[in-house]
C-alpha positions as CSV (number, residue, x, y, z in Angstrom):
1,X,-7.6,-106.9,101.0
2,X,-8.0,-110.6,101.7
3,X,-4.6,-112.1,101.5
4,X,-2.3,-114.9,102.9
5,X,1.1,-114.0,104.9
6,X,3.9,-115.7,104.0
7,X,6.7,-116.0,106.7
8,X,8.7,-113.5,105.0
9,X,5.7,-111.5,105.1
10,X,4.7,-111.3,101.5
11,X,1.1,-111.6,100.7
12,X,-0.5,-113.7,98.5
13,X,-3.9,-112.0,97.1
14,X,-7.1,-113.9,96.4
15,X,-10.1,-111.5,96.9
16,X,-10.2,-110.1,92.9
17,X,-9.5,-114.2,91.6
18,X,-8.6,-117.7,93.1
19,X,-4.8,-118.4,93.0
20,X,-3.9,-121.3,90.9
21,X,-2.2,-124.1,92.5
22,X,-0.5,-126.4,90.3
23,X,0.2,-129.9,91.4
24,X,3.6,-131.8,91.5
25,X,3.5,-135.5,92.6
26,X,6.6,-137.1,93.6
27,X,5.2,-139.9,93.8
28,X,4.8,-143.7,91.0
29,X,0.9,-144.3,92.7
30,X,-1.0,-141.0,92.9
31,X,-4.5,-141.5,91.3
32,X,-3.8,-139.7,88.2
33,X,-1.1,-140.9,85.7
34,X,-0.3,-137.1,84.3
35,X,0.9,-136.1,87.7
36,X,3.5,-138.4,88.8
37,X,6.9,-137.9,88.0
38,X,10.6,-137.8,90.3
39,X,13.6,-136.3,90.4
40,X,14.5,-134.3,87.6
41,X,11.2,-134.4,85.7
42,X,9.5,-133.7,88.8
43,X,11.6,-129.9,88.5
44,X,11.2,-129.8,84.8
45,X,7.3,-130.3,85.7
46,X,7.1,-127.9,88.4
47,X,8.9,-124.8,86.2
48,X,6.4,-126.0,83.6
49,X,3.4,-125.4,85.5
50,X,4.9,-122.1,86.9
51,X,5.4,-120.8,83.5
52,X,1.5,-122.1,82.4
53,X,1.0,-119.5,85.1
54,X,0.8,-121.3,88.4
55,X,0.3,-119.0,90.6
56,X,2.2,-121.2,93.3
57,X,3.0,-125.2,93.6
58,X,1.5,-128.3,95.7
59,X,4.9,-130.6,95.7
60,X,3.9,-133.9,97.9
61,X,6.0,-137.3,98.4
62,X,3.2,-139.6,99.1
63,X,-0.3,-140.6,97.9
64,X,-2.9,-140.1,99.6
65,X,-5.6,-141.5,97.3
66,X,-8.7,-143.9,98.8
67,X,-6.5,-147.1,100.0
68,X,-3.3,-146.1,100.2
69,X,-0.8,-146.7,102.8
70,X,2.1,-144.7,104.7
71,X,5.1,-144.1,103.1
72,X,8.2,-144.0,105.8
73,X,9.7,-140.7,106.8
74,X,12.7,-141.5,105.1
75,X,11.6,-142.3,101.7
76,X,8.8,-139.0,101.7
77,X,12.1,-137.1,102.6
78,X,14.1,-138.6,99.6
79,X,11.4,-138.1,97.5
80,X,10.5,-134.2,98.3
81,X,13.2,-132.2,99.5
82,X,15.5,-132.4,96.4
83,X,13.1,-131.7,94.2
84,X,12.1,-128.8,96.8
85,X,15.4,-127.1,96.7
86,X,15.9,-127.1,93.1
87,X,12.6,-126.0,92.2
88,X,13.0,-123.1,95.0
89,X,16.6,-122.1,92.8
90,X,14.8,-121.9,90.0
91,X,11.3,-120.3,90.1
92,X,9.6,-117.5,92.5
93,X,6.4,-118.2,92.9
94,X,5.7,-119.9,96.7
95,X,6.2,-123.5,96.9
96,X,3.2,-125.6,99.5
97,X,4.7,-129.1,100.7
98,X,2.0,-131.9,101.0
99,X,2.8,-133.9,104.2
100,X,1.7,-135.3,107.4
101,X,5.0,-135.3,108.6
102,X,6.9,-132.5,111.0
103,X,10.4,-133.3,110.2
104,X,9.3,-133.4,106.5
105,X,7.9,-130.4,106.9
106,X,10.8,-128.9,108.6
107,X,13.3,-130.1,106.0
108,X,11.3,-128.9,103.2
109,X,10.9,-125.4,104.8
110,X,14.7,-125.1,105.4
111,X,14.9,-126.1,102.1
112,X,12.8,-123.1,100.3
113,X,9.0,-124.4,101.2
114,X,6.6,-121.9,102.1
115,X,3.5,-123.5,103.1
116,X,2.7,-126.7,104.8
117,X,-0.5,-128.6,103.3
118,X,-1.6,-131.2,105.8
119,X,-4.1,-133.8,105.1
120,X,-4.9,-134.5,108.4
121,X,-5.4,-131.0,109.9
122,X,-2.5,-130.9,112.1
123,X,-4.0,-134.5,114.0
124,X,-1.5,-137.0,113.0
125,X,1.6,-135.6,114.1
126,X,1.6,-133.1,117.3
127,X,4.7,-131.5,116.4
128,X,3.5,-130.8,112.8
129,X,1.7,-127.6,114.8
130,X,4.6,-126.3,117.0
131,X,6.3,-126.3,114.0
132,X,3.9,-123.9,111.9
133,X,3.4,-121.5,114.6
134,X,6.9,-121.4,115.1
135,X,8.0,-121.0,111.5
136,X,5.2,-118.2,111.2
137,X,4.3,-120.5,107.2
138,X,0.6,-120.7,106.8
139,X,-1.1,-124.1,106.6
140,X,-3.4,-125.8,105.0
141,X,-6.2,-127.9,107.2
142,X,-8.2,-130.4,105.5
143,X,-10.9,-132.5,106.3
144,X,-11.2,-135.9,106.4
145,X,-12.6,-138.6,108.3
146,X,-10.3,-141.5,108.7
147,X,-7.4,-142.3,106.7
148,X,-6.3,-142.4,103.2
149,X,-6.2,-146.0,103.5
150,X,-9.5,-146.3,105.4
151,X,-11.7,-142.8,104.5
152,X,-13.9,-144.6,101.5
153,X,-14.8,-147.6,103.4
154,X,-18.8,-146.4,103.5
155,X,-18.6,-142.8,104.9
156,X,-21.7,-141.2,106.1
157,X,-22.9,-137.9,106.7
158,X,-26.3,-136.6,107.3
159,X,-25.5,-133.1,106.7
160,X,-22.3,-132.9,104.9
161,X,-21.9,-129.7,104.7
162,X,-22.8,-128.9,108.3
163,X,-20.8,-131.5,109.9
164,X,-17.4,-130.9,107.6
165,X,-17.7,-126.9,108.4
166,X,-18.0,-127.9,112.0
167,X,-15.3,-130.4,111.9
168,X,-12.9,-128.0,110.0
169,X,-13.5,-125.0,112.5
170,X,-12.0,-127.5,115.3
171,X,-9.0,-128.1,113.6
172,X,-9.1,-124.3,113.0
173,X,-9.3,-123.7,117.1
174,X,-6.8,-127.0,117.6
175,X,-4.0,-124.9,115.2
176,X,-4.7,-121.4,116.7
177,X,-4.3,-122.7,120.5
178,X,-0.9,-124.4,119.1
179,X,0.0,-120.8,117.8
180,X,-0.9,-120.7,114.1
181,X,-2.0,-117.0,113.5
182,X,-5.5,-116.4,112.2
183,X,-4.0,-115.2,108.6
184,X,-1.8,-118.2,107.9
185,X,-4.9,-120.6,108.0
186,X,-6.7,-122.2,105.2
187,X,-9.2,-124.4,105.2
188,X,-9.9,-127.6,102.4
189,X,-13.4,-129.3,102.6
190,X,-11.6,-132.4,101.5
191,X,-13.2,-133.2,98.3
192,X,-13.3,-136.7,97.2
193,X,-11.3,-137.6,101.0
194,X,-13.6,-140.1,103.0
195,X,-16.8,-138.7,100.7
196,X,-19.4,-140.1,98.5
197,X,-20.7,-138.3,95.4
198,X,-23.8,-136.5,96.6
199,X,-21.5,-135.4,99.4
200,X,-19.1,-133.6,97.1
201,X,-21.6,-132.2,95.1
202,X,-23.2,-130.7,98.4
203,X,-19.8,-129.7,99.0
204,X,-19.4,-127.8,96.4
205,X,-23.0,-126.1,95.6
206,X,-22.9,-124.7,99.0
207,X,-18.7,-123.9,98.9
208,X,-20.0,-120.3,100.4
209,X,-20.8,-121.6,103.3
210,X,-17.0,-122.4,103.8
211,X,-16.2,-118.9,102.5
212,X,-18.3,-117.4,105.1
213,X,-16.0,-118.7,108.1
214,X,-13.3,-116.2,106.8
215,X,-10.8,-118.3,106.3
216,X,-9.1,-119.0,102.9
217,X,-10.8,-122.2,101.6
218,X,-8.6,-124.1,98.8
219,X,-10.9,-126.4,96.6
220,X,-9.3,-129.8,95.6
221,X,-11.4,-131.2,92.6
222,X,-8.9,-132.2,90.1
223,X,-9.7,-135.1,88.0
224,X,-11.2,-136.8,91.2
225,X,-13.5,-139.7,91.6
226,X,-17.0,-138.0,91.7
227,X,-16.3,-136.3,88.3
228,X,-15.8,-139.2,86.7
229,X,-19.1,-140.8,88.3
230,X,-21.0,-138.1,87.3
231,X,-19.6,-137.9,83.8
232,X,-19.0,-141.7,83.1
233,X,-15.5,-140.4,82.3
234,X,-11.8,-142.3,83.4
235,X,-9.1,-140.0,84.8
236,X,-7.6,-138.8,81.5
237,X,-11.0,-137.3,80.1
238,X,-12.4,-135.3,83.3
239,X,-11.0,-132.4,82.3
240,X,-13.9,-130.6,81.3
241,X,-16.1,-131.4,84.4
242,X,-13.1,-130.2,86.4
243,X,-13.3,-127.1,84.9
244,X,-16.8,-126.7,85.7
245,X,-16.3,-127.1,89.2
246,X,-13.8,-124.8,89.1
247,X,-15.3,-122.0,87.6
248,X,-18.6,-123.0,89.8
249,X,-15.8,-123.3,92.7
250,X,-14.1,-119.1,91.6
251,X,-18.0,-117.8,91.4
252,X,-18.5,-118.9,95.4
253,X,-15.3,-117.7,96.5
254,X,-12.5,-119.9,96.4
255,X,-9.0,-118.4,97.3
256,X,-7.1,-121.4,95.7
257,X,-7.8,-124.2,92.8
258,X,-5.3,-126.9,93.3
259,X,-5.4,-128.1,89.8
260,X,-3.1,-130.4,87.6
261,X,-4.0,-128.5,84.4
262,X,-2.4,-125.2,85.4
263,X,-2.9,-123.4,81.5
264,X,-6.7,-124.7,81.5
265,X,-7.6,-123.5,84.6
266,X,-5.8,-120.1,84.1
267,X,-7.5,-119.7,80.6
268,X,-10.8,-120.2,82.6
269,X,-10.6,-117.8,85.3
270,X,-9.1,-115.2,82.4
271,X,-12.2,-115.9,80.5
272,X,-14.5,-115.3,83.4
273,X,-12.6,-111.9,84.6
274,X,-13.3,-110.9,81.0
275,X,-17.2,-111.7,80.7
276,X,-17.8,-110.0,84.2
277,X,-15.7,-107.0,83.0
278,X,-17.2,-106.5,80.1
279,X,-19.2,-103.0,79.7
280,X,-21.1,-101.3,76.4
281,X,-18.4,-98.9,74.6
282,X,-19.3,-95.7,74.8
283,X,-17.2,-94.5,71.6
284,X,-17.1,-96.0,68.3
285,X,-18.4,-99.3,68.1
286,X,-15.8,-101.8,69.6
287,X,-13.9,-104.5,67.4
288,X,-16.2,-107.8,68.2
């Protein structure tokens, strides 16, 4: 069965269907107005999702869309782990911090995280990796080139898909020589994160590729940037193309949609299960 371990040991399956991942931004900047909230709506938000049928959450405390800057340890902590430890008293499902940060990460952990998601593939913060292997959570490594502030300023790739599977297996090697255990390592190809369009389409037609390293691989397409120049759409109506990445995204393989539409996405992958699934009746004809 392919899975991913928890610390406490738990798995969470992905081989029959991707996991839905729904999306909790802490934050008054992130790209797309429908996920920001704080505090209290932040929770409300998070059980809201989980009860659309998340199948776990994506809580982060600072943007990291094309140009923006640091926020300080101190405010990312202020921001996340409140919101961690109520959300962790009030729902079940696994909770995945988004940070760059080790003593984020710690704090959030101690206070009911389960999985680190790190935008910069363990490289920005050393400790960040002594910290997973040691805490035994699984981690997400994602690839981009540069920083949020810096990754769209004219990226270029000759083979896209080539050179971001190469890059992502040497974070892979960095976090298992720091400890990280072969089953608590996803991989993200980084969609939309130092990228042009062509390159997330390539991304995304060839998303096997990724598959075939054996490692988890959690597609981020959400509402992004290359939708919308595809489609002509803003933000608010890329829903649809989102879902068609998605579902191409569950027919290569995906173990995890991070998504903001949580009911949507679920509906899709329902839909899909029930269109493979389907088989001639072999008694009386069947109610159409």
């Amino acid at each position: 069965m392919k899975a991913i371990r928890l610390a406490s040991g738990a798995l969470l399956p992905y081989e029959r269907r991707p996991l839905v991942m729904g999306i909790v931004n802490t934050t008054p900047d992130s790209f797309y107005p429908g996920s920001r909230a704080s505090g209290e709506e932040a929770v409300r938000k998070a059980v809201a999702l989980v009860e659309e049928g998340a199948d776990l959450l994506d809580i982060g405390a600072e943007s990291s869309r094309p140009g923006s800057d640091y926020v300080s340890e101190e405010e990312e902590l202020a921001r996340l782990v409140p919101v961690v430890r109520e959300v962790r008293r009030l729902v079940d499902v696994p909770i995945s911090v988004d940070t760059r940060k080790a003593r984020v990460a710690r704090e959030a952990i101690d206070a009911g995280a389960d999985i680190v998601n790190d935008i910069s593939a363990l490289r920005d913060d050393p400790d960040l990796a002594r910290l997973v292997a040691e805490r035994g959570v699984p981690v997400v490594l994602m690839h981009m080139r540069g920083t949020p502030r810096t990754m769209q300023i004219d990226p270029h790739y000759d083979d896209p898909v080539e050179e971001v599977r190469r890059e992502l297996l040497s974070f892979v090697e960095h976090a298992l020589e720091a400890g990280v255990h072969r089953d608590q390592i996803i991989i993200d190809p980084g969609f939309g994160f130092g990228k042009r369009r062509e390159d997330n389409l390539l991304l995304l037609k060839h998303l096997d590729v990724f598959v075939s390293t054996g490692y988890p691989v959690l597609v981020g397409v959400s509402r992004k940037s290359f939708i919308g120049l595809t489609l002509g759409r803003e933000v608010e109506e890329r829903l649809s193309g989102t879902l068609a990445c998605h579902y191409h995204a569950a027919l290569k393989g995906a173990a995890i949609l991070r998504v903001h539409d949580v009911k949507a996405t679920r509906d899709l992958i329902l839909m899909k299960e029930a269109v493979e699934g389907a088989t001639l009746p072999s008694g009386p004809a069947a109610e159409s």
